[in-house]
C-alpha beads as a LAMMPS data file, in Angstrom:
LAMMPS data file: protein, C-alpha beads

64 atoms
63 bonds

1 atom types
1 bond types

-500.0 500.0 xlo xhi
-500.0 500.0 ylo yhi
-500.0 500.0 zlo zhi

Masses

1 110.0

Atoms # bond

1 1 1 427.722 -254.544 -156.729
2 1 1 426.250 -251.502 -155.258
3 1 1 423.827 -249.756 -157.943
4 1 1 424.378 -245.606 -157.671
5 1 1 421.596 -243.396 -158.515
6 1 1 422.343 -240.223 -160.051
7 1 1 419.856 -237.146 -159.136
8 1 1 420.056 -233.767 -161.079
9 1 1 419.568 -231.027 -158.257
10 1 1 417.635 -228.020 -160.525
11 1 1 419.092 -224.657 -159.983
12 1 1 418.391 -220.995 -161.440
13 1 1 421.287 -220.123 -162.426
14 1 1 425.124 -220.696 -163.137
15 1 1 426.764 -223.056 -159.547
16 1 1 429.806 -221.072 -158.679
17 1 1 430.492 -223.860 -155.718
18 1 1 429.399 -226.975 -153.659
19 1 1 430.053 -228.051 -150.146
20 1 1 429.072 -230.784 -148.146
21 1 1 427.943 -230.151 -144.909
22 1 1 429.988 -231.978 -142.103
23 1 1 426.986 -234.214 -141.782
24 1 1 427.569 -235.812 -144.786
25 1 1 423.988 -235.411 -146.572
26 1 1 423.359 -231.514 -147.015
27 1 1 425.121 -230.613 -150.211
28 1 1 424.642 -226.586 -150.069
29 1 1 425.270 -224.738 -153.438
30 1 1 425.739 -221.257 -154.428
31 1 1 424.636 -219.552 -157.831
32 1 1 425.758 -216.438 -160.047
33 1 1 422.660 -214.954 -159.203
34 1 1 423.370 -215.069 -155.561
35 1 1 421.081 -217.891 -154.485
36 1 1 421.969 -220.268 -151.728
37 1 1 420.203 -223.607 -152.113
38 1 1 420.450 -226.638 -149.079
39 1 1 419.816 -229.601 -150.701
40 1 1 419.371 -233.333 -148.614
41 1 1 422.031 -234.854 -150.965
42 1 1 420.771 -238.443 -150.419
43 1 1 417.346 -237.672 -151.160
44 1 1 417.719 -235.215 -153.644
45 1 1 415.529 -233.068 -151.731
46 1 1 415.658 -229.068 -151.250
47 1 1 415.371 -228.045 -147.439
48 1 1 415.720 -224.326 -148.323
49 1 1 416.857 -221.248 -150.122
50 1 1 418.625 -218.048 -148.316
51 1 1 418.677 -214.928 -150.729
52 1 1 422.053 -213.753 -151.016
53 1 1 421.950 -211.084 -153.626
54 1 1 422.136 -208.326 -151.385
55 1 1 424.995 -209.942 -149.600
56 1 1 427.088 -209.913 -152.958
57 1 1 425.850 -206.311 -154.709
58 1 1 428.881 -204.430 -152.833
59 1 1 431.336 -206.523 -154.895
60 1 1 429.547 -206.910 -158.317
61 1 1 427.931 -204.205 -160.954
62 1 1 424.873 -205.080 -162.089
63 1 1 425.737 -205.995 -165.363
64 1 1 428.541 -208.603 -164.486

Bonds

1 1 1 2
2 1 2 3
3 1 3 4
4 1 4 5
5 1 5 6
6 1 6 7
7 1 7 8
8 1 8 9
9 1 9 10
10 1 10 11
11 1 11 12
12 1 12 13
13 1 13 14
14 1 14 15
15 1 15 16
16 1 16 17
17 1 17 18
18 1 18 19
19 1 19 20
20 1 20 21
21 1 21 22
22 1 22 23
23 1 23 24
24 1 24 25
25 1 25 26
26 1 26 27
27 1 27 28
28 1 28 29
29 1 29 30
30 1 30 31
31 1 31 32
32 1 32 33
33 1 33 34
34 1 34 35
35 1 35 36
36 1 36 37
37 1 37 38
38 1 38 39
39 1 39 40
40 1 40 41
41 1 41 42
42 1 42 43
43 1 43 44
44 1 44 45
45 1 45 46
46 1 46 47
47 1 47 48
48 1 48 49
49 1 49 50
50 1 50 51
51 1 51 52
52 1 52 53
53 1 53 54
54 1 54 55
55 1 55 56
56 1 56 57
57 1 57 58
58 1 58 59
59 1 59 60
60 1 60 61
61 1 61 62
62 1 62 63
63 1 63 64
């Protein structure tokens, strides 16, 4: 049997959606509060954040 390891990837706010990248190993997930995170899905390792709260601010009010 092949064992599977489970890794909780730590976030700041609420995930609004996942995609794998067509590699297969970057999982890159975007938050409520506009954050983009690029994860290395087998190694449960972050490879970067792009600030996308600006990007979103035309569609949202500040208090949604």
């Amino acid at each position: 049997l092949e064992k599977k390891v489970h890794e909780t990837l730590s976030v700041n706010s609420e995930v609004t959606s996942i995609d794998i990248h067509s590699n297969g190993k970057d999982a890159i997930v975007s938050t409520l509060s506009g954050q983009i995170y690029i994860w290395n899905a087998p190694e449960g390792v972050l490879k970067g954040t792009i600030e996308g709260k600006r990007d979103v601010m035309g569609g949202r009010l500040k208090d949604d």
